[in-house]
C-alpha positions as CSV (number, residue, x, y, z in Angstrom):
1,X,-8.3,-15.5,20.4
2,X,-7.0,-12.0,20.5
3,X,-6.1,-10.8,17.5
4,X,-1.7,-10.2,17.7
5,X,-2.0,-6.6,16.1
6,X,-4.8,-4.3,16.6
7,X,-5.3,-0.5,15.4
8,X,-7.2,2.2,16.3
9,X,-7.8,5.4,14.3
10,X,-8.1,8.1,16.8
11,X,-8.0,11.5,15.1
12,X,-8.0,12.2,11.4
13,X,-7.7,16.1,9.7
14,X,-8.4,15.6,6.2
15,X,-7.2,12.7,4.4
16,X,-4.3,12.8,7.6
17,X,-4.6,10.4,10.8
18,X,-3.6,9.8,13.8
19,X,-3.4,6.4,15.6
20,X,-2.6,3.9,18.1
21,X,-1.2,0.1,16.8
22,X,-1.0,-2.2,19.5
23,X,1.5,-4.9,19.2
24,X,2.6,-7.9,21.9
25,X,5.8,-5.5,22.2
26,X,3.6,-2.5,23.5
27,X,1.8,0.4,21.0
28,X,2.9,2.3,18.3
29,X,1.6,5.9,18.2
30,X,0.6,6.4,14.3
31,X,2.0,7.9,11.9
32,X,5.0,6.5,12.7
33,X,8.4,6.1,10.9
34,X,10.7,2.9,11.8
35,X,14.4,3.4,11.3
36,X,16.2,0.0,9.7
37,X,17.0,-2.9,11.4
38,X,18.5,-4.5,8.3
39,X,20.9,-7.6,10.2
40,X,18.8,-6.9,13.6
41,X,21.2,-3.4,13.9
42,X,20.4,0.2,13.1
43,X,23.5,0.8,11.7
44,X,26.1,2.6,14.3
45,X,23.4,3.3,17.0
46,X,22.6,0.9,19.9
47,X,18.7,0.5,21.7
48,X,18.9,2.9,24.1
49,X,20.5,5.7,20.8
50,X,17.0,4.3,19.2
51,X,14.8,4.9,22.2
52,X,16.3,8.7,22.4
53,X,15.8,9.3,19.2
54,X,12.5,8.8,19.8
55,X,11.9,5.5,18.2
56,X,8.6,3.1,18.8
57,X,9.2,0.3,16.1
58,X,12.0,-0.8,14.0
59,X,11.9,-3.1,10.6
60,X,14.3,-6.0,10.0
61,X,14.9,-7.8,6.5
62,X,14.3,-11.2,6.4
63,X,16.6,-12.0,3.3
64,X,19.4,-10.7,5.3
65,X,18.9,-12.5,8.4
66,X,17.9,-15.2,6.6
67,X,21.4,-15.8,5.1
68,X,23.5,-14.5,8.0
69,X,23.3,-15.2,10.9
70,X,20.4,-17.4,9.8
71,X,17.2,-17.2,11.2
72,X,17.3,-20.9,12.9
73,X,19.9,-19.6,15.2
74,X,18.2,-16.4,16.3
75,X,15.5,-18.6,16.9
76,X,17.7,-20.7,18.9
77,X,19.1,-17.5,20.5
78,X,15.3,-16.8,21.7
79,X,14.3,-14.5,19.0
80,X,15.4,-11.6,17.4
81,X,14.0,-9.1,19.9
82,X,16.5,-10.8,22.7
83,X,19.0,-11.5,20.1
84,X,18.9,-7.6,19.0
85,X,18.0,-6.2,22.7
86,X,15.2,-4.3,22.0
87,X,12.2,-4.6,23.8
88,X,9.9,-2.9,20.9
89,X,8.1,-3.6,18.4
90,X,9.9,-5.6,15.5
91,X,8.2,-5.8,11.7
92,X,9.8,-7.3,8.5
93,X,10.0,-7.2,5.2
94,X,8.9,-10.4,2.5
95,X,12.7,-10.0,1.3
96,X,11.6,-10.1,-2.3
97,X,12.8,-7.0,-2.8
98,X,16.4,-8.1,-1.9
99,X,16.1,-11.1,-3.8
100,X,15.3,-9.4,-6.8
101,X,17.7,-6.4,-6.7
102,X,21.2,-7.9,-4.7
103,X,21.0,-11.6,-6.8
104,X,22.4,-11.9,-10.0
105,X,21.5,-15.2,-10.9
106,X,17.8,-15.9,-9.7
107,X,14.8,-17.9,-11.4
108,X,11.6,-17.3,-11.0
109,X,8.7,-19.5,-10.9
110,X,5.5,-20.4,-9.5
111,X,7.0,-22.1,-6.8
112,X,8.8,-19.3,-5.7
113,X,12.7,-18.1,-6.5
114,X,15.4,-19.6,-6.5
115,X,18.3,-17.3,-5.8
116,X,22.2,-17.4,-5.3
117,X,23.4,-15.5,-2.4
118,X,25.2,-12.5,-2.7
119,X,27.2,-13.5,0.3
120,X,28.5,-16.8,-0.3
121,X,27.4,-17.7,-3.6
122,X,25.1,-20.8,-2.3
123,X,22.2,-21.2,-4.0
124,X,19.3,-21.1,-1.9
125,X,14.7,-21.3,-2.5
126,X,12.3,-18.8,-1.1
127,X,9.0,-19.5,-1.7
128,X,5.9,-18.2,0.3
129,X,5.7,-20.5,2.6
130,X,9.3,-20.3,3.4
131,X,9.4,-16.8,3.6
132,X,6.6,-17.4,6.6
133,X,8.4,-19.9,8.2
134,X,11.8,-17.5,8.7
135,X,9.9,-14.7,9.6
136,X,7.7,-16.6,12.8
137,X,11.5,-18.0,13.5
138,X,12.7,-14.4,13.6
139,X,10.1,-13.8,16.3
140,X,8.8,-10.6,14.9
141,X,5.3,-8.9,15.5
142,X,3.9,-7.8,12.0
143,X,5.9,-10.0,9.1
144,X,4.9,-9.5,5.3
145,X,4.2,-11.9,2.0
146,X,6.6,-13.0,-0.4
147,X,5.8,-10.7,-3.0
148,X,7.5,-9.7,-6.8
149,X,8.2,-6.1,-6.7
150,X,9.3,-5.0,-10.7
151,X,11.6,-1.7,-11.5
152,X,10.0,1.1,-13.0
153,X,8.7,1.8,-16.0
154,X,7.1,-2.0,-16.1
155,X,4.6,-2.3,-18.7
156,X,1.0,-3.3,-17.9
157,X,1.0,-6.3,-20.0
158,X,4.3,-7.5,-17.2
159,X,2.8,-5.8,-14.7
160,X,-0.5,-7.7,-14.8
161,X,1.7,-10.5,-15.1
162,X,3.8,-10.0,-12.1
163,X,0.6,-9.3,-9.9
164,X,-1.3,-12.5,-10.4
165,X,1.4,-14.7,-9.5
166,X,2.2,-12.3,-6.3
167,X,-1.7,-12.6,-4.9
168,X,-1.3,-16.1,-5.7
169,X,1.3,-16.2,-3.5
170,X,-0.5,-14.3,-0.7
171,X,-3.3,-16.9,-1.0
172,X,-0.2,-19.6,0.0
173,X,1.3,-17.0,2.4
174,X,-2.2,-16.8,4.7
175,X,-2.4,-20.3,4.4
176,X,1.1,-20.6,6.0
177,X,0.6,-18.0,8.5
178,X,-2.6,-19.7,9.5
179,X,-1.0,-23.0,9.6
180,X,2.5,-22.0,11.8
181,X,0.1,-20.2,14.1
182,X,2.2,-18.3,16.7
183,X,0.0,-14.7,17.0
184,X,1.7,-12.7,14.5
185,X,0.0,-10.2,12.6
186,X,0.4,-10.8,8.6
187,X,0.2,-7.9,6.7
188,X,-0.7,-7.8,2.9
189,X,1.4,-5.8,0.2
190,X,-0.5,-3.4,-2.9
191,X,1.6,-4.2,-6.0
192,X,0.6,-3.1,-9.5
193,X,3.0,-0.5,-10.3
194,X,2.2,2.6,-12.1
195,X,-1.1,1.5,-13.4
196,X,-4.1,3.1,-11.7
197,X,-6.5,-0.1,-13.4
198,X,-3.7,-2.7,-11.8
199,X,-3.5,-0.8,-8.2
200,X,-7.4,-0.6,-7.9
201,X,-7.8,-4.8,-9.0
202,X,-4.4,-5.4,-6.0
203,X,-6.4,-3.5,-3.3
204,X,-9.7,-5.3,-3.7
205,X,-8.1,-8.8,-3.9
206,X,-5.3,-8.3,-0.9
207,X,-8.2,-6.8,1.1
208,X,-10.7,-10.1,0.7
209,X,-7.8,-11.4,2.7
210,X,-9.1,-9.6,6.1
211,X,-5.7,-8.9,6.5
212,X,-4.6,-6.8,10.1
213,X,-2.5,-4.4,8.1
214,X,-1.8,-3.1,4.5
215,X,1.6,-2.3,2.8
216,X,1.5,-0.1,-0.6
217,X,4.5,-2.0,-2.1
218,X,6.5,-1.1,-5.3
219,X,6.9,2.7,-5.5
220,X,10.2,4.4,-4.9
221,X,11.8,2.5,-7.3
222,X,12.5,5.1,-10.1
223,X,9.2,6.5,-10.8
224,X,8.4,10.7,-11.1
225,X,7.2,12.4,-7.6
226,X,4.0,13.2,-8.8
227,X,3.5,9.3,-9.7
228,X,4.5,8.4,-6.1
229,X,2.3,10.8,-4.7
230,X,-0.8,9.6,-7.0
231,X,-0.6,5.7,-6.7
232,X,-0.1,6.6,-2.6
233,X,-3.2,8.5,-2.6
234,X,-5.2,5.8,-4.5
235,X,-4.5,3.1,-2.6
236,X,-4.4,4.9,0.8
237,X,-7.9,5.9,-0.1
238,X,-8.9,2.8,-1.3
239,X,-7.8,0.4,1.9
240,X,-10.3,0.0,5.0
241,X,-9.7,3.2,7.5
242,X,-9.9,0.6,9.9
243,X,-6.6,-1.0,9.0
244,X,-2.5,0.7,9.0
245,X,-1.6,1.6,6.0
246,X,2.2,1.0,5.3
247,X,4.3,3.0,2.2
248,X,7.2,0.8,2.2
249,X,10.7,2.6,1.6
250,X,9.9,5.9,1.0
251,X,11.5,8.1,2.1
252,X,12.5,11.9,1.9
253,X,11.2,14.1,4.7
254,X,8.7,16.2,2.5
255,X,8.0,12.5,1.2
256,X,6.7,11.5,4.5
257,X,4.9,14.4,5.0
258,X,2.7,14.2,1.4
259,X,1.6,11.0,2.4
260,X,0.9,11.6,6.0
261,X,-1.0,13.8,4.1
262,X,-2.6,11.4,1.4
263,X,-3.7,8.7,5.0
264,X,-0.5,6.7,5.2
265,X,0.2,5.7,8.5
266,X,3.6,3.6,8.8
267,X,7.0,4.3,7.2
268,X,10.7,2.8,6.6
269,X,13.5,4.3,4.7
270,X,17.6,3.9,5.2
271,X,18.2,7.5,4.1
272,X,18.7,9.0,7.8
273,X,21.3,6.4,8.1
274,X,22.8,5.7,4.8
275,X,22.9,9.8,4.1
276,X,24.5,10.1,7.2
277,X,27.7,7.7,6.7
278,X,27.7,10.0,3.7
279,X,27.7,13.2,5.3
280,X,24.4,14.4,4.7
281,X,22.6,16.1,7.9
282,X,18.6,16.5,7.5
283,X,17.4,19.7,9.1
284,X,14.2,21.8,9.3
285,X,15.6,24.0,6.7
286,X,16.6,21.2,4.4
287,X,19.8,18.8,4.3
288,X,22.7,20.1,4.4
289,X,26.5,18.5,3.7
290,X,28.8,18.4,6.8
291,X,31.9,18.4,4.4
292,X,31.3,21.3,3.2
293,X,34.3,23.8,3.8
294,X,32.1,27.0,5.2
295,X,31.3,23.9,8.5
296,X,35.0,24.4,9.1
297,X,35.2,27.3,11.8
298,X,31.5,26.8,12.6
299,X,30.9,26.7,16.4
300,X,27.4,26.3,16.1
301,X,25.5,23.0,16.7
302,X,23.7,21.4,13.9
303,X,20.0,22.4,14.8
304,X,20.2,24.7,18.1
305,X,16.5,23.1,18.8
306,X,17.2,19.3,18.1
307,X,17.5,17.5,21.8
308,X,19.8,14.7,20.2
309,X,23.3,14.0,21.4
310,X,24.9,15.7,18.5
311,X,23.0,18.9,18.6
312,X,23.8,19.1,22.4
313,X,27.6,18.9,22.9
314,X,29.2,19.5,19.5
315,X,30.0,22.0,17.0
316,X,29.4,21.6,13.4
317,X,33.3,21.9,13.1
318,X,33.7,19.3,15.2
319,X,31.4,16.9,13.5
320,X,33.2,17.8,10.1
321,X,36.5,16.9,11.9
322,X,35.5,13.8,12.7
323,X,34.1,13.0,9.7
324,X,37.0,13.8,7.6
325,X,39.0,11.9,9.9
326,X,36.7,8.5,9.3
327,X,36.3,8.8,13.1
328,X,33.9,6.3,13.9
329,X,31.8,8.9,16.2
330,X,30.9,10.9,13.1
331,X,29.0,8.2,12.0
332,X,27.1,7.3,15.4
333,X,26.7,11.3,16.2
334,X,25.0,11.9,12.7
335,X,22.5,9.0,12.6
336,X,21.6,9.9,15.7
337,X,21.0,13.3,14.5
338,X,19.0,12.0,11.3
339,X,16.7,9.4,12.9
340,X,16.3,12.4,15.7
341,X,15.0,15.0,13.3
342,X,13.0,12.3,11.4
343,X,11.3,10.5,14.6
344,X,10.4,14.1,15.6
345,X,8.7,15.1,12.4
346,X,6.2,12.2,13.0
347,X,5.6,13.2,16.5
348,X,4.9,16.9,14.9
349,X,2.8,15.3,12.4
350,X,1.1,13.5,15.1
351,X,0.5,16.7,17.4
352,X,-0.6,18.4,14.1
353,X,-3.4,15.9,12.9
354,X,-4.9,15.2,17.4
355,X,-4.5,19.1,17.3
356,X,-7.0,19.3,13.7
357,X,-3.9,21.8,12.0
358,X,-2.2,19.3,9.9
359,X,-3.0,22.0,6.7
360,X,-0.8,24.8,8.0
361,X,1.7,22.1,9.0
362,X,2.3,20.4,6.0
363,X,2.6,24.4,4.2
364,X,4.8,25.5,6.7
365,X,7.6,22.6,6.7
366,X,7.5,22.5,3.1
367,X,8.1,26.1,2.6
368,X,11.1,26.1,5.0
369,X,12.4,22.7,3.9
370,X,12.3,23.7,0.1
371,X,11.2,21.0,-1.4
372,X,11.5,20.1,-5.6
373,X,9.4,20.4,-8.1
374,X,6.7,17.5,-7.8
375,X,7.3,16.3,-11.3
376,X,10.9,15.1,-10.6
377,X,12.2,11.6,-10.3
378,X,13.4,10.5,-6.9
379,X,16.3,8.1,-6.6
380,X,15.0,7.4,-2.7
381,X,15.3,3.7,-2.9
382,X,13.7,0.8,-0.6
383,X,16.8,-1.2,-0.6
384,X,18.2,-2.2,3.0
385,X,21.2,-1.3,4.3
386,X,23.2,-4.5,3.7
């Protein structure tokens, strides 16, 4: 049988690569960022805003569609790739991560968690097998584990802890996938938090697996930049070059870049979006806040070069206008502008790695950008947009 997700590494300039992921919803050119689907929406922005933005793939949360609209009816619906209209690529999340940081009452066992949900209150079981079982519903091309994915700091004693009973549950999770069948590609997640001993133990059991893909799981959750960068770089170089590498929820653009740079090929983040409903505009030369009273009498565009809507037809006066006014454009007009500028950074990445300069373009975008000092904490979180 043919195997539902293939990759193939087709350039690499240093540690940085360049690739093609073939999916039953056509090819993914690698590295390769994929704005948030969280309901089966990129907030504000249709699939023909997220095809001229630029975008290949999207990710969709399967706690949240789990629980609304429920992922029995989008199977009844035909899938979420007809229920959402896109034609693409579709890869989700375990959901672990939202059980664990939008439930306030949750237990957690070897069997799985049981939550209450944060909608209604109803108190609901996700277990591995579960977890598989809503994601094949869902319809989607690359799904994930259910996984346990601790804040930060963790110590290694909880650590340790917390990543036995998640490989444990990978074993069940294979088992499930194997067992429902269908031709979608499971993908395995690298937990062990901040502990280099922990990480190097995650990679070689998720790897006997023979999984398709590889997620590096638990980072952007409070840890320093330099940490981040570190534990990326370890487990990138530890996974099989043959495989995508995924660095789930991260993030920032000079994130993306640093580990393009360390061999991660696959990203998700809601920070174009999110910032955006919050005013925040990412640009070449660093973000910049719409709000901002000197934006006032400005006639110029937000980035003369950017080819999105926003850039060609209004002013950076305008878009503060409508933004102070809750108009509902501002928020469509900047996301576009956000998932624009970040869905052409990969393809620059891209161009730099086929084009063996990848150095002097990592050095050049992140002395323009202006990026913080490495040793800083980053608040970039993995949570969806719910």
């Amino acid at each position: 049988m043919t195997a539902p997700v293939r990759f193939e590494l087709l350039r690499q300039d240093g540690a940085a690569r360049a690739g093609r992921l073939t999916t039953p919803h056509g090819a993914v050119e690698t590295p390769a960022f994929m704005p948030v689907a969280t309901q089966g929406t990129v907030k504000s922005l249709s699939p023909a805003d997220l095809r001229a933005a630029g975008a290949q793939i999207v990710l969709a949360n399967t706690y949240h569609l789990s629980l609304r609209p429920g992922h029995e009816l989008v199977r009844e619906m035909g899938g979420l790739h007809r229920f959402m209209a896109w034609d693409g690529p579709i890869l989700t999340d375990s959901g672990g991560f939202q059980v664990f940081s939008l439930s306030k009452l949750r237990r957690l066992g070897e069997e799985g968690v049981e939550f209450r949900s944060h909608i209604d209150g109803s108190l609901r079981l996700l277990t591995p097998e579960i977890c598989v079982e809503i994601q094949h519903a869902l319809g989607v091309d690359i799904l994930h584990p259910l996984d346990e994915c601790l804040p930060h700091p963790a110590s290694l004693g909880d650590t340790e802890r917390s990543l036995a009973l998640t490989l444990r549950w990978l074993g069940r999770s294979v088992a499930a996938n194997a067992t429902v069948g269908g031709g979608r590609a499971l993908f395995g997640i690298v937990q062990g938090g901040g502990h280099e001993v922990l990480r190097r133990r995650a990679v070689e059991a998720t790897c006997a697996y023979d999984l398709p893909g590889y997620a590096i799981g638990g980072l952007a959750v409070g840890e320093t930049k330099s940490l981040l960068y570190d534990i990326t770089e370890l487990v990138a170089g530890l996974l099989p070059a043959g495989r995508p590498r995924y660095l789930m929820g991260v993030g920032k653009p000079h994130d993306l870049v640093e580990a393009v740079a360390r061999g991660v090929d696959l990203f998700d983040c809601v920070l174009p979006t999110r910032n955006a409903r919050n005013g925040q505009v990412f640009t070449a030369d660093g973000p910049l806040t719409i709000t901002h009273a000197r934006f006032t009498r400005d006639p110029e565009p937000l980035d003369a070069a950017c080819p999105c809507e926003a850039c060609q037809g209004f002013s950076r006066a305008y878009l503060r206008h409508l933004f102070l006014s809750r108009e509902l454009l501002a928020y469509r007009l900047l996301s576009l502008h956000n998932l624009t500028f970040y869905l052409g950074l990969m393809a620059a990445m891209r161009g730099a790695v086929a084009g063996g300069a990848f150095g002097p373009f990592r050095s050049r975008f992140l002395d323009r950008y202006g990026v913080e000092s490495v040793g800083s904490s980053d608040p970039t979180s993995t949570e969806t947009e719910a």
